[in-house]
N, C-alpha and C positions, 0 to 999 in steps of 0.2 A: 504494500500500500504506500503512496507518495504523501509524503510527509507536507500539511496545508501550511499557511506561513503562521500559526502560534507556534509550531513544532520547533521552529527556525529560529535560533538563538538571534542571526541578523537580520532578520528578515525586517521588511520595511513596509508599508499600505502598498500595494499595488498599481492604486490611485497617484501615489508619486510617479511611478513607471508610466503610465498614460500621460500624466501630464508633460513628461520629459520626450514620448515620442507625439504628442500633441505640438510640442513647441521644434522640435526637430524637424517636422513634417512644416509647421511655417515657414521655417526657414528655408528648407528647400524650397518649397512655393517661390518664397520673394529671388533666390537665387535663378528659380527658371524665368522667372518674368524678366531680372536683368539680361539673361541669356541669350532669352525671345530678342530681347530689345537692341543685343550687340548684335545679333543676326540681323533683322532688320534693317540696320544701320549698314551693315555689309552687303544685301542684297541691292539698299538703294545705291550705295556707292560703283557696283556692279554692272546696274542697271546704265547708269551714267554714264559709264565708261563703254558699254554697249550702244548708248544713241551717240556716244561723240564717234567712234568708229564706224558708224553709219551712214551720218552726215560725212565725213572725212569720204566714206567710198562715193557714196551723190555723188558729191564735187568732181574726185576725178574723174565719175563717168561723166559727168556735165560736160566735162573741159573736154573730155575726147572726143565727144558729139561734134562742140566748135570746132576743134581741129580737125575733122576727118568727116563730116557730116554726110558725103555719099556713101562712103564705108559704115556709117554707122546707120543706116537707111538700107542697104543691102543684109549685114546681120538683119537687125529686123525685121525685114522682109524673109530673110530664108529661116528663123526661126517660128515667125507664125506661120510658114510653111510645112516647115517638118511639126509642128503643137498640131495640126488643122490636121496632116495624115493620120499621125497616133492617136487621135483623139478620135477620129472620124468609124474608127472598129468598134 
């Protein structure tokens, strides 16, 4: 038979033990919410760096339009060509 806590010379309320993984379990809470919150902060920073590389390729396709615009009018033209065949099955 397992000895109940009067049996236990140190034994202590149990009620303290709840209370200490009560207060353990807050804390990790408030630890995940910082965590959440450094992620977040990292996703937008991410995020950021994804539309600035973006914008960066626009431009140079901008620029290569200007400089080469019937070359860039034949692409187009033979890609809606070959989109128009594979798609057309």
């Amino acid at each position: 038979m397992a000895p109940n806590d009067a049996d236990m010379p140190d034994a202590y309320p149990l009620g303290d033990d709840l209370h200490k993984i009560a207060k353990d379990i807050s804390g990790l809470r408030e630890d995940l919410k910082g965590l959440a919150g450094d992620v977040k902060k990292l996703g937008g920073h991410q995020v950021e760096n994804l539309q600035a590389l973006a914008e960066e390729a626009l431009d140079n396709v901008a620029c290569a339009v200007q400089r080469n615009p019937l070359s860039a009018i034949g692409i187009a033209f033979g890609a809606g060509l070959l989109y128009g065949v594979l798609t057309r099955r």
